[in-house]
CHARMM internal coordinates of N, CA and C (Angstrom, degrees):
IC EDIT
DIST 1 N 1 CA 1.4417
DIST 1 CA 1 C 1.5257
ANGL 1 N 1 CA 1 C 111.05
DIST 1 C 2 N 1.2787
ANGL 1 CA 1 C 2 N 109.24
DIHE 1 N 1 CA 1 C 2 N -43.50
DIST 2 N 2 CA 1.7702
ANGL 1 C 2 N 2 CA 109.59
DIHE 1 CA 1 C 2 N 2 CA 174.67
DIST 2 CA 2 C 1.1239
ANGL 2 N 2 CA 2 C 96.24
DIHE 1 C 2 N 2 CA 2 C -83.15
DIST 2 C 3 N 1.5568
ANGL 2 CA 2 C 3 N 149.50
DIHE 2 N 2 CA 2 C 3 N 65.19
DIST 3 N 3 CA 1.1348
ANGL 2 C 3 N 3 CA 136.20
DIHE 2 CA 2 C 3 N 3 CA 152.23
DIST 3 CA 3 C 1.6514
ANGL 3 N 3 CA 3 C 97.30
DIHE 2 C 3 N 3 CA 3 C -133.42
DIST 3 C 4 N 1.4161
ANGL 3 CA 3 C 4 N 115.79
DIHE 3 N 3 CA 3 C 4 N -26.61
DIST 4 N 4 CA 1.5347
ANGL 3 C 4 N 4 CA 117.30
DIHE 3 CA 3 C 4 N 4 CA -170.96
DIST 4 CA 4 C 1.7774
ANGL 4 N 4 CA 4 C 91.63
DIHE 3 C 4 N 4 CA 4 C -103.36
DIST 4 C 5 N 1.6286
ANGL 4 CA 4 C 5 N 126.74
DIHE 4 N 4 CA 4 C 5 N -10.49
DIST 5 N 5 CA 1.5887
ANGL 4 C 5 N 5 CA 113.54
DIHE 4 CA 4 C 5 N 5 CA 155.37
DIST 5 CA 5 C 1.4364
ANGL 5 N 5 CA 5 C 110.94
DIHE 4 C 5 N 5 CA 5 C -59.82
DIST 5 C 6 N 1.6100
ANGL 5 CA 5 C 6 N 116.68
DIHE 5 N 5 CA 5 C 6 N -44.02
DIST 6 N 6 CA 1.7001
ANGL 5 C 6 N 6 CA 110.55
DIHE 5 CA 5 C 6 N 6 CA -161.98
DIST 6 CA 6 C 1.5336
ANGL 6 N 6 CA 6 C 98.95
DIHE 5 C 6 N 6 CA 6 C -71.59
DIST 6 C 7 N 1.6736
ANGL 6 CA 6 C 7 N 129.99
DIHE 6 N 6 CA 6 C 7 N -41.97
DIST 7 N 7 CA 1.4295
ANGL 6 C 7 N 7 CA 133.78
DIHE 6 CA 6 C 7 N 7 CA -151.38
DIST 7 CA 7 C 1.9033
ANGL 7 N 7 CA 7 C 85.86
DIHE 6 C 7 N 7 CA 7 C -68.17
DIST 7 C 8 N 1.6134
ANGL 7 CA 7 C 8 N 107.50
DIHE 7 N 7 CA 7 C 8 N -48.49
DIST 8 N 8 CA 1.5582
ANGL 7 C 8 N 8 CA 100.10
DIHE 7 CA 7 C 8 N 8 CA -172.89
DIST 8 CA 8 C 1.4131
ANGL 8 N 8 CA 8 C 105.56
DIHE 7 C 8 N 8 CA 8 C -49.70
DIST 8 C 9 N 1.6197
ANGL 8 CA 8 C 9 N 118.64
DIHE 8 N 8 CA 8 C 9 N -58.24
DIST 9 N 9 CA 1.4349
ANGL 8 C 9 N 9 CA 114.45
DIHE 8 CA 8 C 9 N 9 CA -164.78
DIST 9 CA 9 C 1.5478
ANGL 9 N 9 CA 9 C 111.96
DIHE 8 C 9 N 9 CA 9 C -60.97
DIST 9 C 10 N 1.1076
ANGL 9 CA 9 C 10 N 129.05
DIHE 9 N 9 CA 9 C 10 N -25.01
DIST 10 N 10 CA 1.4953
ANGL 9 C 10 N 10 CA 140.61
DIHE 9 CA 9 C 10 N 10 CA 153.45
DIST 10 CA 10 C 1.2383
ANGL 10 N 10 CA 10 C 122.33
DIHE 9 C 10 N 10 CA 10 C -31.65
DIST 10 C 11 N 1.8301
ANGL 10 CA 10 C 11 N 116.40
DIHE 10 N 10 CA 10 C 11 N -78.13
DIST 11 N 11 CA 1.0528
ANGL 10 C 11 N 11 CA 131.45
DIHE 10 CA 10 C 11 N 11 CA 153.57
DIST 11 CA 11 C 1.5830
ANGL 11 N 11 CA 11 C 108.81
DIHE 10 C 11 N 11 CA 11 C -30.68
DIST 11 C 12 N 1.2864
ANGL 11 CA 11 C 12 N 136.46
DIHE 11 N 11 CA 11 C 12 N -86.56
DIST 12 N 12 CA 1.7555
ANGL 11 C 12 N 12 CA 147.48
DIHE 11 CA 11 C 12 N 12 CA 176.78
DIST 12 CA 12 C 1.8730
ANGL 12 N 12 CA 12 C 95.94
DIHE 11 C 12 N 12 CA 12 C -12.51
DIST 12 C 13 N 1.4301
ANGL 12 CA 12 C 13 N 113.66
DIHE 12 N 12 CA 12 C 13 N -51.57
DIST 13 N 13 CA 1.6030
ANGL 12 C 13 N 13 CA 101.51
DIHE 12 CA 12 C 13 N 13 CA -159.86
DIST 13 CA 13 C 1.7553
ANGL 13 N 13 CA 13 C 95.14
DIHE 12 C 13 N 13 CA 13 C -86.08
DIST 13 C 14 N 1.0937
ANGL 13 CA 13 C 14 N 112.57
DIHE 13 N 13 CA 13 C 14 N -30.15
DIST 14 N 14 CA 1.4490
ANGL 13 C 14 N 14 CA 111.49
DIHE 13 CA 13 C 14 N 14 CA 179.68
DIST 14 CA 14 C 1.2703
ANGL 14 N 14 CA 14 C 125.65
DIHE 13 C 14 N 14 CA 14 C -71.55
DIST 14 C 15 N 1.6323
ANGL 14 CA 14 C 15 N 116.26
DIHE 14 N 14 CA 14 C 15 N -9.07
DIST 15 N 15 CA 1.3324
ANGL 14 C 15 N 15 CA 111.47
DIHE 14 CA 14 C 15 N 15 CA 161.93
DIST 15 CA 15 C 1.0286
ANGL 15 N 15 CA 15 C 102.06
DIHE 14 C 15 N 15 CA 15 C -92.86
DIST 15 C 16 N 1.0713
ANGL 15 CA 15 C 16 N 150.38
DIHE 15 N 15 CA 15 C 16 N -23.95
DIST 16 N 16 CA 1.6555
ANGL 15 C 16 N 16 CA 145.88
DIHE 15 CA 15 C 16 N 16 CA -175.12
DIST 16 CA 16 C 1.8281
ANGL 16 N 16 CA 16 C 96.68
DIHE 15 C 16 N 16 CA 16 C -54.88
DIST 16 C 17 N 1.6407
ANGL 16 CA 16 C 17 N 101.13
DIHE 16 N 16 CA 16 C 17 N -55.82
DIST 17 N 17 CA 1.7090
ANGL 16 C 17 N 17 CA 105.73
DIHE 16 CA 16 C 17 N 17 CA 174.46
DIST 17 CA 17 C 1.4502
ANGL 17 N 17 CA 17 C 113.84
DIHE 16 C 17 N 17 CA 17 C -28.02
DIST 17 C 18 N 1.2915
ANGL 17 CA 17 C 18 N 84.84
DIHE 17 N 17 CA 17 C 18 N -49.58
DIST 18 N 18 CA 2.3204
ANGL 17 C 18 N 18 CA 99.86
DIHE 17 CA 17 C 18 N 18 CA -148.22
DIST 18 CA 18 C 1.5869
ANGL 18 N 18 CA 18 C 75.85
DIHE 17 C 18 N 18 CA 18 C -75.30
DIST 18 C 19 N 1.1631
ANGL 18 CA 18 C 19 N 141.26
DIHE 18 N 18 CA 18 C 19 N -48.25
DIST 19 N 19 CA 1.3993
ANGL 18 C 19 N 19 CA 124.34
DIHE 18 CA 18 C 19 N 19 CA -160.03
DIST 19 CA 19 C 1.5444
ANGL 19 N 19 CA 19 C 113.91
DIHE 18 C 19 N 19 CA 19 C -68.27
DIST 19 C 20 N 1.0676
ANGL 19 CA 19 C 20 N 112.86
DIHE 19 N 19 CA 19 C 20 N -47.68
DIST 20 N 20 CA 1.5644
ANGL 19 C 20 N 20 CA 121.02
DIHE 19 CA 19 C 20 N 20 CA 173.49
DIST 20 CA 20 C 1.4355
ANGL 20 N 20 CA 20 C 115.65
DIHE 19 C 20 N 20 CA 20 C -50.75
DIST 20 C 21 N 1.6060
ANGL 20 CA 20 C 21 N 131.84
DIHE 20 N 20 CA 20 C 21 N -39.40
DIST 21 N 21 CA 1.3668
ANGL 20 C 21 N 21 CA 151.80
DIHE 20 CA 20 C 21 N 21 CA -149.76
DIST 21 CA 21 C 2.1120
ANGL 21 N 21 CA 21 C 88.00
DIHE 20 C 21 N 21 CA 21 C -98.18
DIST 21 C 22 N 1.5126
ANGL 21 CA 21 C 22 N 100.84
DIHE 21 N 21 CA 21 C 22 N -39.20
DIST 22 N 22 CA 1.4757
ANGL 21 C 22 N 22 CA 108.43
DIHE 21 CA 21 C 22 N 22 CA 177.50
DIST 22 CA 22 C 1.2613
ANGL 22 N 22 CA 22 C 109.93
DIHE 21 C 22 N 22 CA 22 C -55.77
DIST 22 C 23 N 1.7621
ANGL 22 CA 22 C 23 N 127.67
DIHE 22 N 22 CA 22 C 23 N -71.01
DIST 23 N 23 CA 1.1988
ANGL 22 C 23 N 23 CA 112.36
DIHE 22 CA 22 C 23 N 23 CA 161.59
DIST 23 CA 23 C 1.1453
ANGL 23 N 23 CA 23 C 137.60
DIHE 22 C 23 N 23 CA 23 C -83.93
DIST 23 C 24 N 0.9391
ANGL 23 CA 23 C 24 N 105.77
DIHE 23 N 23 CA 23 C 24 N 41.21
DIST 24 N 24 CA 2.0830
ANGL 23 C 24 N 24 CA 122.07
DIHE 23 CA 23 C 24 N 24 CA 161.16
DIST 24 CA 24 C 1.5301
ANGL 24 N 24 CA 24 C 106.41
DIHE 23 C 24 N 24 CA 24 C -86.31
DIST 24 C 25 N 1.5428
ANGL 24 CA 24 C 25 N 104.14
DIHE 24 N 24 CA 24 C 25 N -61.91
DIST 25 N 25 CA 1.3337
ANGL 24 C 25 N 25 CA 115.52
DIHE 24 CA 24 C 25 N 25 CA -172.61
DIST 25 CA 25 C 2.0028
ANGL 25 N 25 CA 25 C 98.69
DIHE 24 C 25 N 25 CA 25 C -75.67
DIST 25 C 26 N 0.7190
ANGL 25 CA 25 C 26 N 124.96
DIHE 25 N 25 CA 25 C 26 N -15.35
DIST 26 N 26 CA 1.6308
ANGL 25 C 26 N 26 CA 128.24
DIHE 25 CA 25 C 26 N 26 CA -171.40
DIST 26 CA 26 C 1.8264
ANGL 26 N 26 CA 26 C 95.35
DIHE 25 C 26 N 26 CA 26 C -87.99
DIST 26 C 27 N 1.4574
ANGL 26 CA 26 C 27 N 126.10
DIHE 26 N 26 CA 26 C 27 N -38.59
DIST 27 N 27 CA 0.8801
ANGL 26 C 27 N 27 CA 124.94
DIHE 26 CA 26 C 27 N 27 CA -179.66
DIST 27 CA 27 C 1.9395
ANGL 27 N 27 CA 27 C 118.67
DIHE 26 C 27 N 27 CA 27 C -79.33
DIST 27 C 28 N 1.3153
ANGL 27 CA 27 C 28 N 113.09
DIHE 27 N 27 CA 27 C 28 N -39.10
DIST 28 N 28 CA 1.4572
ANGL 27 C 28 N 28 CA 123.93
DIHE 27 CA 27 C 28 N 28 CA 148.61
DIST 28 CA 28 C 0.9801
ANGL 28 N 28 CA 28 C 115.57
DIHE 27 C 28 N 28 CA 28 C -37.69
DIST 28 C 29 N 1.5838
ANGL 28 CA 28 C 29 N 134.12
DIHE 28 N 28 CA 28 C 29 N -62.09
DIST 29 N 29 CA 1.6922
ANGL 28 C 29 N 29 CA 135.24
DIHE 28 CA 28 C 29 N 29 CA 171.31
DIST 29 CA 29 C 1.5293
ANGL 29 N 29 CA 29 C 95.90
DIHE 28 C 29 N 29 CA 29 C -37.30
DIST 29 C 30 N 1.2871
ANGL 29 CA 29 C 30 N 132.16
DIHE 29 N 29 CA 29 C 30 N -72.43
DIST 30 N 30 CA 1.0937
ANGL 29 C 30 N 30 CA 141.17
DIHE 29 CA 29 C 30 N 30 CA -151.90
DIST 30 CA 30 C 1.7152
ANGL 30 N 30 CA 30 C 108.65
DIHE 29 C 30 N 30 CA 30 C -36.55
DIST 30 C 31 N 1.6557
ANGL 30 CA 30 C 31 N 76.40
DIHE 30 N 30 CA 30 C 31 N -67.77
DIST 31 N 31 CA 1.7203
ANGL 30 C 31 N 31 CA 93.12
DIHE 30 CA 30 C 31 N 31 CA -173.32
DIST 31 CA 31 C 1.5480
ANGL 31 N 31 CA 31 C 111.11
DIHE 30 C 31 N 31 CA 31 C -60.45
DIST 31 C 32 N 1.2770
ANGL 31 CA 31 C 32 N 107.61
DIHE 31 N 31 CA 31 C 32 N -10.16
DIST 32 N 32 CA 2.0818
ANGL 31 C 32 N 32 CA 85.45
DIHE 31 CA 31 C 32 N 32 CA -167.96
DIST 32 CA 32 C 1.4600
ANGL 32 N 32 CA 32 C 82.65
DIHE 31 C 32 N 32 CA 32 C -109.26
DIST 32 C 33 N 1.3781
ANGL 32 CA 32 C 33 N 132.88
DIHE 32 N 32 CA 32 C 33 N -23.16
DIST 33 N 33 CA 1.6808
ANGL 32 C 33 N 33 CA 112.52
DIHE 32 CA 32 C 33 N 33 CA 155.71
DIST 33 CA 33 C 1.4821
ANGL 33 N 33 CA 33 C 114.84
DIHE 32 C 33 N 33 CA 33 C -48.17
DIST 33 C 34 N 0.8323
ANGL 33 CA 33 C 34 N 119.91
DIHE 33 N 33 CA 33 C 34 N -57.87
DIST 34 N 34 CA 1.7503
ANGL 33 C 34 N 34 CA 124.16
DIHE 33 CA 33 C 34 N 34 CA -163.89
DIST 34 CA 34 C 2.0412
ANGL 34 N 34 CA 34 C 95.94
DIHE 33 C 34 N 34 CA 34 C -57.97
DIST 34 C 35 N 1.0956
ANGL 34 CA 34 C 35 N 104.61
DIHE 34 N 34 CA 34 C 35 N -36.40
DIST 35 N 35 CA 1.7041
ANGL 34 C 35 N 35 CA 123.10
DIHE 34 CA 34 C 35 N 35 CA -159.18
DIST 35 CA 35 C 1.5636
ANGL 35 N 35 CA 35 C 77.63
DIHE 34 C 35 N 35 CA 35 C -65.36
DIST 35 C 36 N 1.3975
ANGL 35 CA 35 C 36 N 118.17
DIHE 35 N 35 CA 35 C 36 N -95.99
DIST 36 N 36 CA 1.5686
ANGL 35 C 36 N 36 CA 147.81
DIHE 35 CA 35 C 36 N 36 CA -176.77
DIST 36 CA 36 C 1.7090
ANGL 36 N 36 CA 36 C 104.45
DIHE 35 C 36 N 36 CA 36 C -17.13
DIST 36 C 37 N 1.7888
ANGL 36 CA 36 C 37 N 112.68
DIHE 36 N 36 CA 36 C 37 N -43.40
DIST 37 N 37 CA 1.2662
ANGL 36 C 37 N 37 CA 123.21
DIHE 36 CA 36 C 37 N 37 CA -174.24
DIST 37 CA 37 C 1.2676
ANGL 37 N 37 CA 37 C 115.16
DIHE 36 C 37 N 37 CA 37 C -67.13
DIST 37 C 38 N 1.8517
ANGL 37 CA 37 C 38 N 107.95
DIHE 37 N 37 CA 37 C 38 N -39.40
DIST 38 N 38 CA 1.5407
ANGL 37 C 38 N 38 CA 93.41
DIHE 37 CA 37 C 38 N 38 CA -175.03
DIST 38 CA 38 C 1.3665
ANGL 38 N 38 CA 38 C 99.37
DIHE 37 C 38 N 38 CA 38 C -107.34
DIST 38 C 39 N 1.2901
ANGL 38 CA 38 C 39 N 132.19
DIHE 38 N 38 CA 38 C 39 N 11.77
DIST 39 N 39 CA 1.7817
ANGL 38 C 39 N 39 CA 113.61
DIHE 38 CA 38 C 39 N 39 CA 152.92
DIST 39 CA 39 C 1.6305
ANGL 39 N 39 CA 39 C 119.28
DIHE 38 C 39 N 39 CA 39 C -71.00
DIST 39 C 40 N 1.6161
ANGL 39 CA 39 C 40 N 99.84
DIHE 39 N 39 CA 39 C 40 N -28.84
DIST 40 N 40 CA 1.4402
ANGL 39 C 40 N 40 CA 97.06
DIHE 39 CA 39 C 40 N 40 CA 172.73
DIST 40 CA 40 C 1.9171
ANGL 40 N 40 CA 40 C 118.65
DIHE 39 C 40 N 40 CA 40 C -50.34
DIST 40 C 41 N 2.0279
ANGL 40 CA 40 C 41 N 89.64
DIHE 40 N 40 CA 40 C 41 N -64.55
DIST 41 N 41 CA 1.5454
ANGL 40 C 41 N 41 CA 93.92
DIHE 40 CA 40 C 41 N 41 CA 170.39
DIST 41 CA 41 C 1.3296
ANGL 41 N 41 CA 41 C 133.06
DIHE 40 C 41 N 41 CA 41 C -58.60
DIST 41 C 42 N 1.6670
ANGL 41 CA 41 C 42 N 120.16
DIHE 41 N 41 CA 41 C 42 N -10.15
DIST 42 N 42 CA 1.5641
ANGL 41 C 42 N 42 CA 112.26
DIHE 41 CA 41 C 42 N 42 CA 164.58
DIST 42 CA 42 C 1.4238
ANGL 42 N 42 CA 42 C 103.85
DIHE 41 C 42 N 42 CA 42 C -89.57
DIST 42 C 43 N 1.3943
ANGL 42 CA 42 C 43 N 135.26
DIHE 42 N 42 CA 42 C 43 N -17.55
DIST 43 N 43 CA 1.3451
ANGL 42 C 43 N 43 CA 130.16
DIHE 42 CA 42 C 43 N 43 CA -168.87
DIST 43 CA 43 C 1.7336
ANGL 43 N 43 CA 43 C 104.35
DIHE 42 C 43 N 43 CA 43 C -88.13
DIST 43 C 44 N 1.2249
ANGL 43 CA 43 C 44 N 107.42
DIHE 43 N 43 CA 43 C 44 N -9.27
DIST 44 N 44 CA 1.5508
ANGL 43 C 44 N 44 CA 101.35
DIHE 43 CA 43 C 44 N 44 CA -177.10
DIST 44 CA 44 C 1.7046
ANGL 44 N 44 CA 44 C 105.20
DIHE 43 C 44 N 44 CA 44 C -101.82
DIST 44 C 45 N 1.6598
ANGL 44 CA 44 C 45 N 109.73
DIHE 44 N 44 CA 44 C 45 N -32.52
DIST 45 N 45 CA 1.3697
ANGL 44 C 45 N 45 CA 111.76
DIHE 44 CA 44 C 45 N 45 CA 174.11
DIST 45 CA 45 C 1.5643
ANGL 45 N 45 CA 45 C 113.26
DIHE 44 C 45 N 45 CA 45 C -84.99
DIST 45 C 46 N 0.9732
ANGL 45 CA 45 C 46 N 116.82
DIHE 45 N 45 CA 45 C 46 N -12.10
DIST 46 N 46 CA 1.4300
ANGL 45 C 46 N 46 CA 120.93
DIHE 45 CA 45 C 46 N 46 CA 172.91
DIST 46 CA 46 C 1.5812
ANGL 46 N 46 CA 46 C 133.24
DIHE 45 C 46 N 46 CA 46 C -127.90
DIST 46 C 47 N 1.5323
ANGL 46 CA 46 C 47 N 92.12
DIHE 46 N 46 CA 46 C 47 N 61.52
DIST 47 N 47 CA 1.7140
ANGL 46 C 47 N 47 CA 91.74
DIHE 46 CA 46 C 47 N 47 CA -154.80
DIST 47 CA 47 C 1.6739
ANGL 47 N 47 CA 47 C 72.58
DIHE 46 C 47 N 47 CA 47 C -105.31
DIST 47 C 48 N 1.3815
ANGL 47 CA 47 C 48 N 95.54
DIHE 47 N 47 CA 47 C 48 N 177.26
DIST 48 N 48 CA 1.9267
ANGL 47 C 48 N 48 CA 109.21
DIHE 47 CA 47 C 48 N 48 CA 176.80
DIST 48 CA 48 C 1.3016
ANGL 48 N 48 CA 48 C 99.19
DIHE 47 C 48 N 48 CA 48 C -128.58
DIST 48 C 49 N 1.5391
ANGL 48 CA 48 C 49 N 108.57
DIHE 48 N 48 CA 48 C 49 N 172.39
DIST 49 N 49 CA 0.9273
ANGL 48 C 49 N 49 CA 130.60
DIHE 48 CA 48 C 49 N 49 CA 179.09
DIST 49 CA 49 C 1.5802
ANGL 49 N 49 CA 49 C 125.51
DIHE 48 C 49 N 49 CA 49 C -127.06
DIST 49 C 50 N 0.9838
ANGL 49 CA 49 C 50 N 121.15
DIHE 49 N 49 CA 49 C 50 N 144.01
DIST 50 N 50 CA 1.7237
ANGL 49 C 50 N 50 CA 115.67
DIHE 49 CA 49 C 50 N 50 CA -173.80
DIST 50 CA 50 C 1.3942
ANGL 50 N 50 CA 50 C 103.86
DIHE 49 C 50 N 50 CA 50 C -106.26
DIST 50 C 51 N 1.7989
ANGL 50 CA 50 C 51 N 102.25
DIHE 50 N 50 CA 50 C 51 N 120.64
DIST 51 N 51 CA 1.6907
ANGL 50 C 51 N 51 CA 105.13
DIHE 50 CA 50 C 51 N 51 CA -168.77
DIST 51 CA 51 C 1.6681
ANGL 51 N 51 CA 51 C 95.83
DIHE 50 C 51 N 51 CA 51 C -93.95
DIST 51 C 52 N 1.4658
ANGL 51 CA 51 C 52 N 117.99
DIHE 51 N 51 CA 51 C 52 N -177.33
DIST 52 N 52 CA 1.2755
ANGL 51 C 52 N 52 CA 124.87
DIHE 51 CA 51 C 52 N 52 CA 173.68
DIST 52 CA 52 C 1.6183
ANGL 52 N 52 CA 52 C 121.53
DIHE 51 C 52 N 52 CA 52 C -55.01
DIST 52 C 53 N 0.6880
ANGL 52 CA 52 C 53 N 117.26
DIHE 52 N 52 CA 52 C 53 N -19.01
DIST 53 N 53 CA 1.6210
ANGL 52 C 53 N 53 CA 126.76
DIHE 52 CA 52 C 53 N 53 CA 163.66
DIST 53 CA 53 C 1.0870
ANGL 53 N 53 CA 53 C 129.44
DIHE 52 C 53 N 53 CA 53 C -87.39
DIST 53 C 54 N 1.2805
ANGL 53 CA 53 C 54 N 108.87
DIHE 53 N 53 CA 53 C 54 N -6.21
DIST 54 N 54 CA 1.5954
ANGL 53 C 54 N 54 CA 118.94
DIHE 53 CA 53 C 54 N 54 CA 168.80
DIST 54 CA 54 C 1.5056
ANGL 54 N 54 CA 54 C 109.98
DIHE 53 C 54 N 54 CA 54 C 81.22
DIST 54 C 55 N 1.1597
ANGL 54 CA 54 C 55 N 138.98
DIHE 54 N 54 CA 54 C 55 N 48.17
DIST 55 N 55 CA 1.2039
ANGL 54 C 55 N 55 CA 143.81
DIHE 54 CA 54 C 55 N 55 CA -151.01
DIST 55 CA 55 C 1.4912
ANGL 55 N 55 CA 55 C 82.64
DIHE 54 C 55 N 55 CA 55 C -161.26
DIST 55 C 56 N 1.6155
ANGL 55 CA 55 C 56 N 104.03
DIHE 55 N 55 CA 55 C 56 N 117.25
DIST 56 N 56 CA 1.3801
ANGL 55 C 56 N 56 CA 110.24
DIHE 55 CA 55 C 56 N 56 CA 154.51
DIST 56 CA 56 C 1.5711
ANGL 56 N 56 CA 56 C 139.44
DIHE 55 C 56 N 56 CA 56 C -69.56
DIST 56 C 57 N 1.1437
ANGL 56 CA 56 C 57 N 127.44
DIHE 56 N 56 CA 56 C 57 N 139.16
DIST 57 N 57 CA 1.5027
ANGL 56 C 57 N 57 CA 114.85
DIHE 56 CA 56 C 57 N 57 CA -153.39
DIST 57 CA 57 C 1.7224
ANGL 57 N 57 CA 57 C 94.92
DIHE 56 C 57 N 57 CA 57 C -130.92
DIST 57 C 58 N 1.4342
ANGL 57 CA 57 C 58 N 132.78
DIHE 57 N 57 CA 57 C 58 N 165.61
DIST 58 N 58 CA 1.3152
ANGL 57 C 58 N 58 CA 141.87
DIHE 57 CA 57 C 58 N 58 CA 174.23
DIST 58 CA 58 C 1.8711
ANGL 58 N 58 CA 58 C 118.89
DIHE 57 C 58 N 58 CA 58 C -84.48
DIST 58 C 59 N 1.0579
ANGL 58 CA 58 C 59 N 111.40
DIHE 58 N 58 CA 58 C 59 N 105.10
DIST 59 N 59 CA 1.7872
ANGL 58 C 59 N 59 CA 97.88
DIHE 58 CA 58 C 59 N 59 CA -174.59
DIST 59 CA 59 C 1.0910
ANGL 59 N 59 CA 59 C 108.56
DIHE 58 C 59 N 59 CA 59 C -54.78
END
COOR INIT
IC SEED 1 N 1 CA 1 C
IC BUILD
């Protein structure tokens, strides 16, 4: 019986781990969405174009 108290109290601090590590990695998602989101919106408002002279120009 005191061997499946210590594994519980074991288990108890190790979810505290997994929870913290949860929003670590939950907070990373965040940021490389937000990152990914606005390269999209500068890459669509600021894309160029290649005129006949070969000289890239601003749409």
């Amino acid at each position: 019986m005191s061997d499946l108290e210590n594994l519980l109290r074991m288990t108890a601090v190790q979810a505290e781990g997994m929870r913290g590590l949860g929003g670590y990695a939950g907070g990373m998602f965040m940021a490389a969405s937000k990152v990914l989101g606005e390269e999209t919106v500068s890459g669509a408002s600021g894309s160029t174009v290649q005129g006949s002279n070969g000289n890239q120009a601003e749409k």
